[in-house]
N, C-alpha and C positions, 0 to 999 in steps of 0.2 A: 490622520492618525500617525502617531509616531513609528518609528522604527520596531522600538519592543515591544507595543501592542500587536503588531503583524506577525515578529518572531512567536508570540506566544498564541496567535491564532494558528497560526499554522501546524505548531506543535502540538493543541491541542487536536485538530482535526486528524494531523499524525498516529499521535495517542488514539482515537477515536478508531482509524484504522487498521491499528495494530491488535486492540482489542477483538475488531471482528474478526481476525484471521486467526488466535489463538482462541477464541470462543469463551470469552471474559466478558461479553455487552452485557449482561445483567447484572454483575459485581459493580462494573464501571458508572453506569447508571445510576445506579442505587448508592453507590458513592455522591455522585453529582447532586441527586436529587436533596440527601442529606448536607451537604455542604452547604447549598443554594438555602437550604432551612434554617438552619444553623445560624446562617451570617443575616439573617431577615430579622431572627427572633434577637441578634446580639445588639442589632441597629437598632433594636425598640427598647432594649433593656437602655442602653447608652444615649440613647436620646435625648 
């Protein structure tokens, strides 16, 4: 893996814990879950 896939691992798991400490994990989530949908449904439309 390259270098910016690790920066943005890391940042995300950052993110991840930053969210639990201000008590955000269910906005967070619900973000991710819709993105992850979003870009599945964009890859069938474009295919």
């Amino acid at each position: 893996m390259g270098l910016k896939s690790n920066i943005y691992k890391i940042l995300r798991i950052w993110n991840d814990v930053d969210a639990v400490k201000k008590g955000r994990v269910g906005k967070r989530v619900g973000r991710r879950v819709a993105g992850k949908t979003t870009g599945k449904a964009l890859r069938k439309l474009f295919k």
